[in-house]
Phi, psi and omega in degrees: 000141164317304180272133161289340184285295210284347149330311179275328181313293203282033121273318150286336200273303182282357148289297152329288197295313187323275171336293194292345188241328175353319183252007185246150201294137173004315202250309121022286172330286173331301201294321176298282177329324171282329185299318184309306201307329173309299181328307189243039140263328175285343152296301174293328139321305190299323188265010177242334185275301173306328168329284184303319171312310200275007183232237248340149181288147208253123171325161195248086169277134182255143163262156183247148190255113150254169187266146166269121184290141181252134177295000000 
């Protein structure tokens, strides 16, 4: 890593997490972990659709003059 903090940062954090999961069962773990991969795979679906949104070519708006109708 470029940095040492952060080096060190990702390593408390996966300590952390390591501690804080210590008691929870196997399949729990399992379970977390695909929720985590669901979680950024529907962030990326979201951000390939914006993508795709930013390459289509942008409509062409004309303004129209309206008239004030008289009563």
């Amino acid at each position: 890593m470029k940095y040492k903090w952060m080096e060190h940062l990702a390593q408390a954090w996966d300590a952390f997490i390591e501690e804080a999961f210590s008691f929870v069962p196997e399949e729990t773990k399992k379970h977390v972990k695909n929720a985590r991969k669901e979680m950024l795979l529907a962030l990326k679906s979201i951000i390939e659709k914006r993508i795709e949104e930013l390459e289509k070519p942008k409509k062409e708006i004309k303004k129209v003059k309206v008239e004030k109708a008289e009563a």
